[in-house]
N, C-alpha and C positions, 0 to 999 in steps of 0.2 A: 418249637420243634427244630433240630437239627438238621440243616442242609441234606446230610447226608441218611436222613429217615423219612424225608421227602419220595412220593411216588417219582417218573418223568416227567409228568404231564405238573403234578403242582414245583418240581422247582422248575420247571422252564416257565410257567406261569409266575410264580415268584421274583424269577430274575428279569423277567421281561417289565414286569411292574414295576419291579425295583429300582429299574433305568426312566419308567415315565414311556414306556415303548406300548402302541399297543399293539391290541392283536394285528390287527392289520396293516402295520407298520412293517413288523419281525415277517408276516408270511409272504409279500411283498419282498422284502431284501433277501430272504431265504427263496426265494421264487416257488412258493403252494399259494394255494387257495386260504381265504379268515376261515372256513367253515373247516376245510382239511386240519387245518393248528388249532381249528376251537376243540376239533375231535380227539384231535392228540392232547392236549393238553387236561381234555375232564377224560382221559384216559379211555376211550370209546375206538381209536387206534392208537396201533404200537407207536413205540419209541423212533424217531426221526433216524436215519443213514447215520453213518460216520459225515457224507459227505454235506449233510445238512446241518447236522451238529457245529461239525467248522463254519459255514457260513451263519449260524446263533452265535459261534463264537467273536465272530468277525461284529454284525452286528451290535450285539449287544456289550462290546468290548469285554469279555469275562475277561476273569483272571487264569491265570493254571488252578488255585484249589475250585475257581467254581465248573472251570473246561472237566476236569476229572470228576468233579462228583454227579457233573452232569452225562457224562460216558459212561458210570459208573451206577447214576439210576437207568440208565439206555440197557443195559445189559443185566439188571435185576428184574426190568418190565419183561424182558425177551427171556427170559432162565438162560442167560449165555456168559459167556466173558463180555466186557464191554466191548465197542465197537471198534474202539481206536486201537485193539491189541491184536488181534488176529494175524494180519500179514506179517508185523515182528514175528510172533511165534513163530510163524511157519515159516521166515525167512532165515528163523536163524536155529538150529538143531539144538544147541547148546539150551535155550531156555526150555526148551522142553524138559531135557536130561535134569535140571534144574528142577523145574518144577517137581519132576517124580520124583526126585529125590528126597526135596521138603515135603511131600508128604510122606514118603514112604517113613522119613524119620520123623514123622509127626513133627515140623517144626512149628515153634510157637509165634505168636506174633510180635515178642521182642526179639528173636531170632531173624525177623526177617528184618524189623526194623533194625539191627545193627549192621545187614546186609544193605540195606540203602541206605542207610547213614555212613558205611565205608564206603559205598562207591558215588555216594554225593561229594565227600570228603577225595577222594582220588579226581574227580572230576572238575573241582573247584569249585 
């Protein structure tokens, strides 16, 4: 199975094993309770904060694609956008206008992808 077809609870569970970390290791340096992350994790509670997310990141040293896929099962457990994106939004008016845009033109998903490949490419 795909990282990214992973519930929260199994890739945070995945990654934590991944590393040799156990439960009570991660809930510990993320400062919860083993029984709180055992909850979260067989999916019994939601998705951990933005602000707990970063300290799993911290922890368990992810990378950017597992930091994202795991924000990104955070906000598929929740039916929301993921966690880490919100304030952007709202801080910047422009992505919004953006956003409605690609949907109003139904953009496709190589469409978007040439839009963050141009602006990874401007960014270096």
């Amino acid at each position: 199975m795909d990282i990214g077809e992973k519930t929260f609870g199994e890739l945070l569970t995945f990654l934590r094993e991944q590393r040799d970390v156990t439960l009570r290791e991660l809930a510990r340096g993320i400062g919860v309770s083993a029984p709180f992350l055992s909850d979260v994790e067989k999916g019994r509670r939601s998705a951990l904060t933005a602000e707990r997310i970063e300290k799993v990141v911290t922890v368990l040293h992810l990378d950017t694609d597992e930091k994202t896929a795991l924000y990104n099962a955070a906000g598929k457990q929740k039916n929301s956008i993921p966690p880490d994106l919100p304030d952007y939004i709202m801080e910047h008016e422009y992505v919004s206008a953006a956003l409605r845009t690609a949907r109003d033109l139904d953009a496709s998903e190589e469409e978007w992808q040439r839009f963050v490949d141009d602006l990874r490419r401007r960014k270096g």
